[in-house]
C-alpha positions in Angstrom: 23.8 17.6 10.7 21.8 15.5 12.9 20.4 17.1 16.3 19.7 15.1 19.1 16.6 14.2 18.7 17.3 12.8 15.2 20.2 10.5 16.7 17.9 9.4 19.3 14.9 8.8 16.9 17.9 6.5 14.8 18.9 5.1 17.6 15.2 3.5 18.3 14.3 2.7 14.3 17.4 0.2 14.5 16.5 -1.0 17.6 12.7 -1.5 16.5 14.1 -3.0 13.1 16.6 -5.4 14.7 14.1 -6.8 17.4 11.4 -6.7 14.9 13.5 -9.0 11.7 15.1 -11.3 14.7 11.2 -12.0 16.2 10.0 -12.4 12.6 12.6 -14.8 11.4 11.9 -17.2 14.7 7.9 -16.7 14.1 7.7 -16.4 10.6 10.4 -19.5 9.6 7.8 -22.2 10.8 5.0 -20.4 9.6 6.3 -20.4 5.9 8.0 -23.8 6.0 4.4 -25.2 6.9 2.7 -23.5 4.3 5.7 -24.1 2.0 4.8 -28.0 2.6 1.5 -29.1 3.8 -1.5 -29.9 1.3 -3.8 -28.1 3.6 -7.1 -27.4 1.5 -7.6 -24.1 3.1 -4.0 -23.1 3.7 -5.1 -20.0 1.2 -6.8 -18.5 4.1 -3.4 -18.3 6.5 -1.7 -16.9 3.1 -4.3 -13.8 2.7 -4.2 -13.0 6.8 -0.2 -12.9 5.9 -0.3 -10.8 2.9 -3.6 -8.9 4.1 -1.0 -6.0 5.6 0.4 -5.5 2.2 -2.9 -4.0 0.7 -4.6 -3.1 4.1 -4.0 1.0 4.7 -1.1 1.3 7.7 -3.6 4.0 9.4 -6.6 1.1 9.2 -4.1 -1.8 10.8 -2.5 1.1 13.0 -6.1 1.8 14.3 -7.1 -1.8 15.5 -3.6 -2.6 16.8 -4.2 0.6 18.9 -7.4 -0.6 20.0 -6.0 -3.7 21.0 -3.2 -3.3 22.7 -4.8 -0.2 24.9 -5.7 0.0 28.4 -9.8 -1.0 27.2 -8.7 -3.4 24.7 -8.3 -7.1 25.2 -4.3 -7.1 24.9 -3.9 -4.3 26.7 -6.3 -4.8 29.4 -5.4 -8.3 30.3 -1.9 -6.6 30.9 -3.1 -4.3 33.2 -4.8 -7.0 35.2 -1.8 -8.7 35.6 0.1 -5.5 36.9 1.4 -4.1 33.8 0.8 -1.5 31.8 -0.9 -1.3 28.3 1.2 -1.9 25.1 -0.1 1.3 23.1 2.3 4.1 23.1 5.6 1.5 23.8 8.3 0.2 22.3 6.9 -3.2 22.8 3.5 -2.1 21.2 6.1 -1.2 17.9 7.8 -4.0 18.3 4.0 -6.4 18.1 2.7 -4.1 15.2 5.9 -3.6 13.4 5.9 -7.4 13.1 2.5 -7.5 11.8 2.7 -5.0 9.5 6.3 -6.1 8.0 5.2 -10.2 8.2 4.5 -10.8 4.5 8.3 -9.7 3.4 9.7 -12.0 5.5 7.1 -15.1 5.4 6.7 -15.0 1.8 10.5 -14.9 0.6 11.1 -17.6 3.2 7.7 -19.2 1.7 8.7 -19.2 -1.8 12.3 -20.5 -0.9 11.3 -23.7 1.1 8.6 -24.7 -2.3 11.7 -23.9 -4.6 13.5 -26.8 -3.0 11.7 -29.5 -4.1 10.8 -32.9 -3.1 13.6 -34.7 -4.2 16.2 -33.6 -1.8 13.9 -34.3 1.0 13.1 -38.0 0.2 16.6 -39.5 -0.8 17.6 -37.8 3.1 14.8 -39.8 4.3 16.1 -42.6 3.1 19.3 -42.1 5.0 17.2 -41.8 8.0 17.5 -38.3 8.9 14.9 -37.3 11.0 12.8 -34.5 10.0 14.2 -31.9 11.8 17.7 -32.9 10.7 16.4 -32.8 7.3 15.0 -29.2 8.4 18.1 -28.3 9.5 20.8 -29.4 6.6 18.8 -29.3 3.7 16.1 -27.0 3.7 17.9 -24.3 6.0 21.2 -24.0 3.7 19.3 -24.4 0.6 16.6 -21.3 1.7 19.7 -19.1 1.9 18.7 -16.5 -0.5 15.3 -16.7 0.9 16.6 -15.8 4.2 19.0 -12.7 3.4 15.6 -11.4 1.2 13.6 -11.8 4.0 16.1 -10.7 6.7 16.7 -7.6 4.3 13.1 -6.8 3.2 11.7 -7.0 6.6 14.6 -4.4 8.5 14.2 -2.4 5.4 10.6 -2.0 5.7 10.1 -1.7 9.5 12.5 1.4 9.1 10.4 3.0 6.5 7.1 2.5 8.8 5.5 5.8 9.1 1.6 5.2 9.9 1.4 2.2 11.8 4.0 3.5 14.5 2.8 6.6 14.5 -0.8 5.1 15.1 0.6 2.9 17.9 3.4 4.3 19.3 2.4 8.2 18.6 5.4 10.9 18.2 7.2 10.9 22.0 10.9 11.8 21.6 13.5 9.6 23.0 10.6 6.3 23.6 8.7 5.9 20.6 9.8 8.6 18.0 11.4 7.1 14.8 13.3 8.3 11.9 10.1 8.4 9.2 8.2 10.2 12.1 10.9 12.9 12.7 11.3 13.3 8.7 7.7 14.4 9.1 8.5 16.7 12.1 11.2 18.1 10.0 9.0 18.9 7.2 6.0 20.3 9.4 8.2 22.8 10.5 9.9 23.4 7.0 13.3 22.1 8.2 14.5 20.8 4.3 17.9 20.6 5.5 17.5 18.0 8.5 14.6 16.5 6.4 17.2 15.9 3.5 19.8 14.5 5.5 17.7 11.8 7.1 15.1 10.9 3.9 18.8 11.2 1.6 20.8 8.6 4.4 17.8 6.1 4.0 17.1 6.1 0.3 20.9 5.3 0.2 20.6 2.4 2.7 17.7 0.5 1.4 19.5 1.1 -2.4 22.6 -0.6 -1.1 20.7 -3.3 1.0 19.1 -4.4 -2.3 21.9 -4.3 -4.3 23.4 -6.6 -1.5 20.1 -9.2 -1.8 20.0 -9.1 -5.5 23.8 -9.7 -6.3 24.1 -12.3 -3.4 21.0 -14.5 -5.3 22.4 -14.0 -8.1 25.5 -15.3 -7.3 23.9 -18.1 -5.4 21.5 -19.1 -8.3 24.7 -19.0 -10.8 26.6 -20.9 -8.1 23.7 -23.7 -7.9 23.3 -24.2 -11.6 27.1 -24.7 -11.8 
């Protein structure tokens, strides 16, 4: 069964995962429907610092983000001098590199689903004299659908599987910054199988039913659309 500790360290990876996917959808939603649509030469540029956390080691990204967001770095010190306290080892310093390191599975589905649209759909509301954020907001937003639940799903999903970048930022403190692929660990260090197999067996179930859920739903959709 699950100890404290293990209910408190599920407690945070929801908490982390929620904020994290609800931030990343606001940020991330403009970010892809810009790159989904402008002609931009160099827009390949933005598209690689997105997807550079995909291929960049977690312990390399957890290292700089440390850097950063501690007392000597430039995050973290200019929130000292204004009377804070330094981001590293915080929940809101895994909140900032959670959303880094989990930003390409939600840009990119939402990406991908904005260019799938088309032009078409887009021009005859034009000349109905929508504006362009009504056009935003009835045509590209319902007809993204899939590209939202994938990204909404992919990004939770992944910022509860995050295992070096917290534990670079956030270290291992119980109760504050300790998630559930950290305690795994912990269980495993100390040759607990049992707790070890509860938690690793209670998220390989989740993320198998979450996809199920994202692929049946599109598949559904795309049958629905070509109806």
């Amino acid at each position: 069964m699950l100890s404290e500790t293990d209910l408190s360290a599920l407690i945070i990876t929801l908490k982390l995962a929620s904020v994290t996917t609800i931030l990343l959808i606001l940020v991330g939603t403009p970010i892809a429907w810009w790159l989904a649509r402008t002609q931009w030469r160099f827009k390949f540029i933005l598209e690689a610092l997105v997807a550079l956390p995909l291929i960049l080691p977690p312990t390399v990204l957890g290292f700089y983000l440390l850097v950063a967001l501690g007392p000597n770095g430039p995050i973290g010190g200019i929130m000292q001098s204004l009377g804070g306290q330094s981001l590293a080892f915080t929940f809101s310093g895994l909140v900032i590199g959670s959303m880094i390191y989990s930003m390409p599975f939600v840009i990119q589905p939402l990406q991908t689903a904005f260019s799938n649209i088309g032009q078409r759909p887009f021009e005859v509301a034009a000349t109905l004299r929508a504006s362009p954020i009504d056009r935003f907001f009835s045509i590209a937003v319902p007809l993204a659908r899939p590209g939202f639940l994938t990204a909404i799903v992919l990004g939770f999903a992944h910022t509860v599987g995050e295992f070096g970048v917290v534990l670079m930022i956030g270290g291992n403190i119980p109760g504050e910054t300790q998630v559930l692929s950290i305690a795994i660990y912990d269980h495993v260090e100390v040759l607990e199988y049992s707790q070890a197999h509860w938690l690793s067996g209670g998220l390989l179930l989740v993320s198998f039913i979450l996809l199920i859920g994202v692929y049946a739903y599109n598949r559904r959709f795309s049958l629905y659309k070509n109806s």
